[in-house]
ROSE-4610 file (N, C-alpha, C; in Angstrom, 1 decimal, always signed):
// ROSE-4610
residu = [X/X/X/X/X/X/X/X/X/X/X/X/X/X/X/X/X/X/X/X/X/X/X/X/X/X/X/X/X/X/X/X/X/X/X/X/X/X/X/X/X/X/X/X/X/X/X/X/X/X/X/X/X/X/X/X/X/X/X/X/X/X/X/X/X/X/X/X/X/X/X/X/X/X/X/X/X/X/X/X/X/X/X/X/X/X/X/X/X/X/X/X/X/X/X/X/X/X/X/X/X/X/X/X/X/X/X/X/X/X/X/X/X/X/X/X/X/X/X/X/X/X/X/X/X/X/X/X/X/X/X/X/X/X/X/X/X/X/X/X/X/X/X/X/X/X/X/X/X/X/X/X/X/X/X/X/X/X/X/X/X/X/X/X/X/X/X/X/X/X/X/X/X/X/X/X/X/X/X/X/X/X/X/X/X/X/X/X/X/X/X/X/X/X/X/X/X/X/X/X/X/X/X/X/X/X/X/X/X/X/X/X/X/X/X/X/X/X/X/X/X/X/X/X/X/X/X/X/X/X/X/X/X/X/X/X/X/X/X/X/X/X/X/X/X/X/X/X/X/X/X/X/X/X/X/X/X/X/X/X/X/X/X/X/X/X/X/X/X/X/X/X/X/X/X/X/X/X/X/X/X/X/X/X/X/X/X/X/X/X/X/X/X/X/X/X/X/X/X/X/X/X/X/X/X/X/X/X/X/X/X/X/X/X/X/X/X/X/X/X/X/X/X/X/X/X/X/X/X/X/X/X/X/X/X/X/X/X/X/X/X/X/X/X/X/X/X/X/X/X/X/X/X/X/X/X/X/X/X/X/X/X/X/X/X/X/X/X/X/X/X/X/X/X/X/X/X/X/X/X/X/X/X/X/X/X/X/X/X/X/X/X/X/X/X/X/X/X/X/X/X/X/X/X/X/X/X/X/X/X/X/X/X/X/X/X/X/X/X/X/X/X/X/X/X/X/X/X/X/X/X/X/X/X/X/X/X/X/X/X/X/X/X/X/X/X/X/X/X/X/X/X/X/X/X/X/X/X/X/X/X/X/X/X/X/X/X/X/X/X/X/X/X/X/X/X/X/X/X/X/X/X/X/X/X/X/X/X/X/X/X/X/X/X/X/X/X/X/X/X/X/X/X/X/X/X/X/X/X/X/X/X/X/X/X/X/X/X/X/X/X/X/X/X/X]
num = [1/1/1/2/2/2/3/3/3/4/4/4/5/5/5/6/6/6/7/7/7/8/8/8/9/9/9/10/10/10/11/11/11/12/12/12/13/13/13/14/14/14/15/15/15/16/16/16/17/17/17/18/18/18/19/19/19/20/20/20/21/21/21/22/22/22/23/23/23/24/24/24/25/25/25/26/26/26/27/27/27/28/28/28/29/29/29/30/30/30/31/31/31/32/32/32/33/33/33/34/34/34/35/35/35/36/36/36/37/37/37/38/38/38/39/39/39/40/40/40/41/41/41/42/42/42/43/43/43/44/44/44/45/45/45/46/46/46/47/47/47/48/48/48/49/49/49/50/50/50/51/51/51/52/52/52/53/53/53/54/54/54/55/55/55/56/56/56/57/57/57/58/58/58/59/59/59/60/60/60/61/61/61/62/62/62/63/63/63/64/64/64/65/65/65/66/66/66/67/67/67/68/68/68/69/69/69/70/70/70/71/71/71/72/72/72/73/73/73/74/74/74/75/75/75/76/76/76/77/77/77/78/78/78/79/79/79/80/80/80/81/81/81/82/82/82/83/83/83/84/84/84/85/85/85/86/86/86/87/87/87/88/88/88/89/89/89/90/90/90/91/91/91/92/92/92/93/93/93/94/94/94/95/95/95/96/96/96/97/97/97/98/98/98/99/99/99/100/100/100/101/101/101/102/102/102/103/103/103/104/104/104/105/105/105/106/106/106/107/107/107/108/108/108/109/109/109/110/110/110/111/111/111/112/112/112/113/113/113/114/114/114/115/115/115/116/116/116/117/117/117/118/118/118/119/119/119/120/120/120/121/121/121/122/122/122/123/123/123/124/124/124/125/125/125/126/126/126/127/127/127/128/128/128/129/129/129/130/130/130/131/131/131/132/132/132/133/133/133/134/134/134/135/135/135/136/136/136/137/137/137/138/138/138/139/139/139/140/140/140/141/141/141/142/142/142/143/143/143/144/144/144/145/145/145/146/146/146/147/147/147/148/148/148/149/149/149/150/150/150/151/151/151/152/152/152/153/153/153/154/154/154/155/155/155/156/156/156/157/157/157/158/158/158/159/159/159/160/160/160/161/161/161/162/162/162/163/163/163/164/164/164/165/165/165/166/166/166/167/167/167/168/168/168/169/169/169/170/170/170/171/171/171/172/172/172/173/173/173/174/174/174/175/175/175]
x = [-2.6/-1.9/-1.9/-2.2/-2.4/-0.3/-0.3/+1.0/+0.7/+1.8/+1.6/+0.8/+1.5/+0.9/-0.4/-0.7/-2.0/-2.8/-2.9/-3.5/-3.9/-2.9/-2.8/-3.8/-3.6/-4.0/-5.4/-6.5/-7.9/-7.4/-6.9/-6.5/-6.4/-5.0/-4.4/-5.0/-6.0/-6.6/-7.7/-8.1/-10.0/-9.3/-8.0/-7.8/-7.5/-6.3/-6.2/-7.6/-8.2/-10.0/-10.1/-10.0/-11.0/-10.2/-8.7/-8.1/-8.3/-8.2/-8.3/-9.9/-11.2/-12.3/-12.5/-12.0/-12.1/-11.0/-10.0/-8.8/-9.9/-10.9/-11.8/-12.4/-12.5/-14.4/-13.7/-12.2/-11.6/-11.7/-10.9/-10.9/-12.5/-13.2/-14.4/-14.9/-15.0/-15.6/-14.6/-13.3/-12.6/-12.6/-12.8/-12.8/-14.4/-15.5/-16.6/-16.8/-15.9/-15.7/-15.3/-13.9/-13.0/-14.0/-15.1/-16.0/-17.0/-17.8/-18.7/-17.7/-16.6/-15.7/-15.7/-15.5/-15.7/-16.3/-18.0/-18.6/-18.5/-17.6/-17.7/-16.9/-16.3/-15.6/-16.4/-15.8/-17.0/-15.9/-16.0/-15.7/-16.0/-14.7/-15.4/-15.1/-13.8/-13.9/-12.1/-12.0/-11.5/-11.1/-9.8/-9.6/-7.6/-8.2/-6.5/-6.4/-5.1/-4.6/-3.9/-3.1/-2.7/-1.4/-0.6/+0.4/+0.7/-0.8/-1.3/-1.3/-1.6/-1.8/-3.1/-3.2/-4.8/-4.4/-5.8/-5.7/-7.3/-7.1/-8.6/-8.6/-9.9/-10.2/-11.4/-10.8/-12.3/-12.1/-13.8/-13.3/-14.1/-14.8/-14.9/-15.8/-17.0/-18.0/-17.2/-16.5/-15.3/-13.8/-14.1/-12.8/-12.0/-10.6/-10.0/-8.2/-7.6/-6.3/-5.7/-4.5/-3.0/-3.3/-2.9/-3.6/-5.0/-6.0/-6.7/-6.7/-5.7/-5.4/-4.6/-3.1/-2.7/-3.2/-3.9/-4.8/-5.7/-6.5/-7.0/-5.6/-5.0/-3.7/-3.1/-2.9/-2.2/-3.4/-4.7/-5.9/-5.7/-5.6/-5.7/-4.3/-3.3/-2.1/-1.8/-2.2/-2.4/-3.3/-4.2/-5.7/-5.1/-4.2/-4.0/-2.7/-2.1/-0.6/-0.2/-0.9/-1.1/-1.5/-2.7/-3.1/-2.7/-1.9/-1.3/+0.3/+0.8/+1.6/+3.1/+1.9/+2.3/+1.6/+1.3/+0.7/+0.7/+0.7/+0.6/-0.2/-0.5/-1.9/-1.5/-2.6/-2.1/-3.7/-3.1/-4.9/-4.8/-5.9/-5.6/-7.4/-7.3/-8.6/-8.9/-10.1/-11.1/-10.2/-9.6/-9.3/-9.9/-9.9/-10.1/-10.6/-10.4/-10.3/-11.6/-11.7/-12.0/-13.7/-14.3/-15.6/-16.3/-17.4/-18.4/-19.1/-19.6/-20.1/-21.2/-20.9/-21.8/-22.9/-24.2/-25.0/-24.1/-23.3/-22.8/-21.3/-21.1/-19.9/-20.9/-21.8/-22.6/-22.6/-23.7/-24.0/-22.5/-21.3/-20.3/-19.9/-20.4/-19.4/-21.3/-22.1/-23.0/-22.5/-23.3/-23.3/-21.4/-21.3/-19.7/-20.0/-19.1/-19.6/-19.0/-20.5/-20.1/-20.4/-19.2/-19.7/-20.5/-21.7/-22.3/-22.7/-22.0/-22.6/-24.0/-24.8/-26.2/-25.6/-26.6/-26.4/-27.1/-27.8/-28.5/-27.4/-25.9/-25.3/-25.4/-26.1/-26.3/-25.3/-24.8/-23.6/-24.0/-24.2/-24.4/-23.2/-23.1/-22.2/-22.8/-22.9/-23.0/-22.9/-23.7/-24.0/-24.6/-23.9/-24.8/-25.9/-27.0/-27.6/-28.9/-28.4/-29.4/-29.4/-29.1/-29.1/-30.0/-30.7/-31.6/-31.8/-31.9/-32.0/-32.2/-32.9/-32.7/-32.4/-32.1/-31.8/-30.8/-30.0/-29.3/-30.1/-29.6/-30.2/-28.7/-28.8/-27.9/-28.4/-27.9/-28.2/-26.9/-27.3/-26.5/-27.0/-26.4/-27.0/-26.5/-27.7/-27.1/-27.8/-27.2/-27.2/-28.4/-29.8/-30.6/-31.2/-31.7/-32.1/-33.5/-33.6/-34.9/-35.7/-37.1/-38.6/-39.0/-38.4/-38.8/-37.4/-37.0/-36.1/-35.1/-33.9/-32.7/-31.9/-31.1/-29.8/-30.0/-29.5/-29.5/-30.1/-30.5/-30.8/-29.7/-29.6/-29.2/-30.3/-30.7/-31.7/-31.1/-31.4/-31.3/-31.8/-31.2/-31.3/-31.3/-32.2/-31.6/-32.1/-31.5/-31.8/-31.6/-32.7/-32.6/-32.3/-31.7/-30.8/-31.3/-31.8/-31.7/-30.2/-30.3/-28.3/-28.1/-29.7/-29.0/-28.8/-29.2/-29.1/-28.0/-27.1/-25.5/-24.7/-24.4/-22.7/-21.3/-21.2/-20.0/-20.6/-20.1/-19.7/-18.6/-18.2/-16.7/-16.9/-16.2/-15.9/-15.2/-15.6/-14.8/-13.5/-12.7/-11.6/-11.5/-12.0/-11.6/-11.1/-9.7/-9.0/-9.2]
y = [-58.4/-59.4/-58.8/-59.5/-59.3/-60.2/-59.2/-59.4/-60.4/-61.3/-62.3/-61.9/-60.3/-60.0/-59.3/-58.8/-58.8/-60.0/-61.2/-61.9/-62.9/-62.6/-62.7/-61.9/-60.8/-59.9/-60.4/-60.6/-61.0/-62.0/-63.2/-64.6/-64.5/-63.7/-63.2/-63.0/-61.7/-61.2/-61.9/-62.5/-63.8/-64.6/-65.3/-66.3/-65.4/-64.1/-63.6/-63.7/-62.9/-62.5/-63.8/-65.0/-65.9/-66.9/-66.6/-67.3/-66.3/-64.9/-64.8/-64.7/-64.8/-65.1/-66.6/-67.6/-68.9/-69.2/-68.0/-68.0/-66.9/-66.1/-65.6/-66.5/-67.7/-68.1/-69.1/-69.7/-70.5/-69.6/-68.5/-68.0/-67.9/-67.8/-67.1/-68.5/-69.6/-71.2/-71.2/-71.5/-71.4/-70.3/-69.3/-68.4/-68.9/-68.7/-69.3/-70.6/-71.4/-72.8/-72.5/-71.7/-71.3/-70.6/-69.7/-69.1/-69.8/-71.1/-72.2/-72.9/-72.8/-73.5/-72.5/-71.4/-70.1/-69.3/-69.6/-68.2/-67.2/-66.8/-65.3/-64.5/-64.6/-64.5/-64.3/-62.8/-62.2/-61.7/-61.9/-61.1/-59.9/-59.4/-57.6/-56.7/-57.6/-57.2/-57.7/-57.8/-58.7/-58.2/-57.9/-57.6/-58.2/-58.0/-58.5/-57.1/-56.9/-55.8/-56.2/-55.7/-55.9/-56.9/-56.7/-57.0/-58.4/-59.0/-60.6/-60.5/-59.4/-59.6/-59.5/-59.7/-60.5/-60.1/-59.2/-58.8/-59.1/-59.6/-60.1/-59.8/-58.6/-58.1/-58.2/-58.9/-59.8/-59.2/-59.4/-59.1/-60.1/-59.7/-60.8/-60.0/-60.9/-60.6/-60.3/-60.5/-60.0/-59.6/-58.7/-58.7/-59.5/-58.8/-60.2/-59.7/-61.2/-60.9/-61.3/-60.7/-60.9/-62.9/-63.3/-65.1/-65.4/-64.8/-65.3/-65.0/-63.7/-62.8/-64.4/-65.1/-66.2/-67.3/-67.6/-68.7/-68.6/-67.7/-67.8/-68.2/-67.1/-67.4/-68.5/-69.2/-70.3/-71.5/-71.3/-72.1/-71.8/-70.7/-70.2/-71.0/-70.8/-70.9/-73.2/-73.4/-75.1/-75.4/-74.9/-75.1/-74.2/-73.8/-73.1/-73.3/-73.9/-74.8/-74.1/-74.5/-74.7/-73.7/-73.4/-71.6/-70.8/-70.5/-69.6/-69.4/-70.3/-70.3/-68.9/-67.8/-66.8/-65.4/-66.0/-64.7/-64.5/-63.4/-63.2/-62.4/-62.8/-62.2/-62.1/-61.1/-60.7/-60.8/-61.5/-61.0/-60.4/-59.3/-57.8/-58.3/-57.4/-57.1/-55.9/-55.2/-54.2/-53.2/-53.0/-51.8/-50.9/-50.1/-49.4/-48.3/-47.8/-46.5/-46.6/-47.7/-48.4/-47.9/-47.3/-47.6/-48.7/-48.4/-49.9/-50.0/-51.5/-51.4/-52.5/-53.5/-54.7/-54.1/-54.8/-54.8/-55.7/-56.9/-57.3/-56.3/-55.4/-54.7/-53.5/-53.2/-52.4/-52.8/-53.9/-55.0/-55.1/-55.2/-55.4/-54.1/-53.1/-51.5/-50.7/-51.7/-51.0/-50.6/-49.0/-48.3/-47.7/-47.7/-46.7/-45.9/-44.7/-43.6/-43.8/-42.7/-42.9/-41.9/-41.5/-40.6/-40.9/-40.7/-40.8/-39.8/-40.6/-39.4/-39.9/-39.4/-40.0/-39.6/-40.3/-39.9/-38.3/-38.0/-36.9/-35.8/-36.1/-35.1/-35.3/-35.3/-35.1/-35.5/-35.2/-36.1/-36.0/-37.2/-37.1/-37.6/-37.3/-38.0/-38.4/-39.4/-40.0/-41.6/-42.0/-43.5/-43.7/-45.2/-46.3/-47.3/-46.4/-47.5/-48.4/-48.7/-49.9/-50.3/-51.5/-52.0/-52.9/-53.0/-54.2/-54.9/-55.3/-56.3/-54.8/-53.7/-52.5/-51.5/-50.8/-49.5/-49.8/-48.6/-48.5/-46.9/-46.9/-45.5/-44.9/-44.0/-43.3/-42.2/-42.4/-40.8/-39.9/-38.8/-38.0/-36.7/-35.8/-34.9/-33.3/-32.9/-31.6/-30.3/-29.1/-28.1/-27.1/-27.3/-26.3/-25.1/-23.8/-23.0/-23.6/-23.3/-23.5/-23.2/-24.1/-23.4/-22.0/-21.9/-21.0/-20.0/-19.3/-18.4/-18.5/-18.1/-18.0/-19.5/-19.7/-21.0/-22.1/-23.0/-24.2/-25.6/-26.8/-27.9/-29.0/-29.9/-31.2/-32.1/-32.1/-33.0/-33.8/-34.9/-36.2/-36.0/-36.2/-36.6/-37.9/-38.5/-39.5/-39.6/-40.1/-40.6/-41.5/-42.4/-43.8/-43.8/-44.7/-44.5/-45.9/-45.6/-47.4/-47.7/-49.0/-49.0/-48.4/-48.2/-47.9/-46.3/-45.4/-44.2/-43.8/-44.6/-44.5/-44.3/-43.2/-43.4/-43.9/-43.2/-43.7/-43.6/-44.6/-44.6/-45.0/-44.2/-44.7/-44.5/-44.9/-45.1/-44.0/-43.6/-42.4/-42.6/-42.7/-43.8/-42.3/-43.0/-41.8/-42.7/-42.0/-42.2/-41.9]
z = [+39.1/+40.0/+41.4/+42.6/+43.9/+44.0/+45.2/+45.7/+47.1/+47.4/+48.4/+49.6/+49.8/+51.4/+51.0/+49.8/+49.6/+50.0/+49.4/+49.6/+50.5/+51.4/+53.1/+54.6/+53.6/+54.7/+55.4/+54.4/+54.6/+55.1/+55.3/+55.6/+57.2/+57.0/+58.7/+59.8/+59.2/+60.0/+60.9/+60.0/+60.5/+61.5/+61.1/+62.3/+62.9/+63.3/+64.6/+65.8/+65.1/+65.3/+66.0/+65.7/+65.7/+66.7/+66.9/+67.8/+69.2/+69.2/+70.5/+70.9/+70.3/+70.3/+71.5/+70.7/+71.1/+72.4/+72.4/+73.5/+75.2/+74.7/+75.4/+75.6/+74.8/+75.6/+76.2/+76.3/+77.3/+78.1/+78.3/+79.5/+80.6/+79.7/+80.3/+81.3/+80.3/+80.9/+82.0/+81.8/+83.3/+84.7/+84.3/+85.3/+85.6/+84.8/+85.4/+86.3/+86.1/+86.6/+87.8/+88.0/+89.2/+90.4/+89.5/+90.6/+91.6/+90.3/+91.1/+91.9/+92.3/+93.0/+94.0/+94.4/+94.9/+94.7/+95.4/+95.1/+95.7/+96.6/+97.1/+96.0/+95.5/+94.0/+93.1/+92.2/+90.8/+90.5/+88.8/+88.1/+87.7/+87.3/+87.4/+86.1/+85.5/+84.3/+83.7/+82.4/+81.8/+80.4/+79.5/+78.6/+78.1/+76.7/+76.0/+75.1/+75.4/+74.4/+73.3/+72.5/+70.9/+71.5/+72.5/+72.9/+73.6/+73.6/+74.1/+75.3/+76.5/+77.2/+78.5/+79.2/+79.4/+81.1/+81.0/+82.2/+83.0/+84.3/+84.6/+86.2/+86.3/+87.6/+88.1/+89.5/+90.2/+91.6/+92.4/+93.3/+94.3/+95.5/+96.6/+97.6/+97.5/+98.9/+100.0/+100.7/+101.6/+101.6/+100.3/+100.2/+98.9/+98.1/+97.9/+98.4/+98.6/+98.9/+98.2/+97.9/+97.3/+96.9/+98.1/+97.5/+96.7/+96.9/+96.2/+94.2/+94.4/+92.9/+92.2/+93.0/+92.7/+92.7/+93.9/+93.5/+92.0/+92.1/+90.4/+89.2/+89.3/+88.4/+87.9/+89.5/+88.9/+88.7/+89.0/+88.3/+87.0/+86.0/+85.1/+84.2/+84.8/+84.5/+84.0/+85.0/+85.4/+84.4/+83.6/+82.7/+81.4/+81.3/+79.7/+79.5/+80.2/+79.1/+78.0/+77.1/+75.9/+75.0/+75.5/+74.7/+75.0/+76.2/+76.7/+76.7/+75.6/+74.6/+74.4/+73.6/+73.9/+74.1/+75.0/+76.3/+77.5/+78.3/+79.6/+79.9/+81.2/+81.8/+83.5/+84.1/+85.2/+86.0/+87.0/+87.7/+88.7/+89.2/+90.2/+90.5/+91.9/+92.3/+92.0/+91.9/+91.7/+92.4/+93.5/+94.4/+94.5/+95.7/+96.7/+96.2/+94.7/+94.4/+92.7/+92.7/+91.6/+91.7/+90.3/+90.7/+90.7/+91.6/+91.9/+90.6/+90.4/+88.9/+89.5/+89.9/+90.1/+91.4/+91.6/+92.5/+93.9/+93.6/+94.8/+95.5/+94.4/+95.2/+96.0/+95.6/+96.2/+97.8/+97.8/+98.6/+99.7/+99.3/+100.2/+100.7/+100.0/+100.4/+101.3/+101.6/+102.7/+103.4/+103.8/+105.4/+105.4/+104.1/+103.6/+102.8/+103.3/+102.4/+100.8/+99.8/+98.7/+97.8/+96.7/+95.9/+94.2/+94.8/+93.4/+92.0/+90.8/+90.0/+88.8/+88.8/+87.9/+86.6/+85.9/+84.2/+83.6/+84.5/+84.5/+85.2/+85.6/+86.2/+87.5/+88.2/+89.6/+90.6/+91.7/+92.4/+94.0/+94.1/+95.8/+96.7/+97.8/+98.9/+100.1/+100.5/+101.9/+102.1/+103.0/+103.4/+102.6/+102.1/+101.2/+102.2/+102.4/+103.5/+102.8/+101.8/+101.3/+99.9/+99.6/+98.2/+97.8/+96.7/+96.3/+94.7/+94.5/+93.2/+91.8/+92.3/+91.1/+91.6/+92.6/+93.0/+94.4/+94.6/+95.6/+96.3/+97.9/+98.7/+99.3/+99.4/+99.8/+100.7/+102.1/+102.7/+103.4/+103.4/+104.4/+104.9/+105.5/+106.3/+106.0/+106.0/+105.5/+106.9/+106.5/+107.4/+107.1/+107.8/+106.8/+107.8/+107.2/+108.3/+109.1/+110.7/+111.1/+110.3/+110.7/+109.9/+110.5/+112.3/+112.7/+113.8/+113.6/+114.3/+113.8/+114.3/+113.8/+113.8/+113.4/+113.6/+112.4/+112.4/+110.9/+111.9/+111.6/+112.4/+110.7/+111.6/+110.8/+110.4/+108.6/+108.2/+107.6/+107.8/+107.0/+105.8/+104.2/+103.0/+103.0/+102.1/+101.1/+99.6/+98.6/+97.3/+97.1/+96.1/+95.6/+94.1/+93.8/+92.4/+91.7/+90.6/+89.7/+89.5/+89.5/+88.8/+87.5/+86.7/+85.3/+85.3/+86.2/+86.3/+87.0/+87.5/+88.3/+86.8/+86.7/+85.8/+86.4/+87.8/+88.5/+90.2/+90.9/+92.1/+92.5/+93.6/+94.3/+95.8/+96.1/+97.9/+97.7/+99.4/+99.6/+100.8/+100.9/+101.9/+102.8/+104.2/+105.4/+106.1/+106.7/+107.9/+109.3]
């Protein structure tokens, strides 16, 4: 003989699964909806923890502000009545400190310095001076000896990176 919450357990668990599944692919169609309404607006990344809470970080070809974090919110908030029952969710931008993931945050953080690190290890720092549909370039300048006499001259580096060979990039924030 199986005891009650034995025979629960398999029950329980598929709907949880399958409610926050179908509670994801609302969110997803609406925030998708919210962005063709505003394309300078991307999503950047998006998760629910055990605790029902739903956290969703976008950011903005120019930026995003404190209003546009609410404005999504309360689009979100206005459109889920009902599923959103019992949960809470918060929406934040990408920040400052955040690594770049997308080819359009790239695209917005041109000609700012950046620290990169490859999958191969490698870590560069300088200007992001060029982005395109598969690779990003980065240059900066280093101190090398003349070819001929004494003293160092300033040469320009650069490296071009595929996005898939980027593990991390960050902005480097100078004052």
């Amino acid at each position: 003989m199986h005891s009650i919450t034995e025979k629960l357990k398999g029950d329980i668990v598929p709907l949880f699964i399958k409610y926050s599944l179908v509670l994801n692919k609302i969110l997803e169609n609406l925030i998708t909806d919210y962005f063709e309404k505003n394309p300078s607006f991307f999503l950047v990344g998006s998760n629910m923890n055990s605790s029902n809470k739903i956290s969703i970080i976008i950011d903005g070809d120019q930026g995003v502000k404190i209003s546009d974090c609410v404005s999504l919110g309360k689009y979100l908030r206005n459109n889920l009545v009902e599923e959103l029952y019992d949960f809470s969710f918060e929406v934040s931008s990408s920040g400052l400190t955040s690594p770049l993931i997308y080819p359009r945050q790239f695209i917005k953080n041109l000609n700012r310095k950046l620290n990169i690190q490859s999958i191969n290890g490698e870590e560069f720092t300088g200007n992001l001076s060029e982005v395109n549909n598969d690779n990003v370039k980065i240059e900066w300048f280093s101190r090398e000896p003349k070819p001929l006499g004494k003293g160092k001259i300033s040469v320009l580096n650069n490296k071009s990176l595929l996005f898939n060979e980027i593990k991390e990039a960050k902005l480097i924030v100078e004052f």
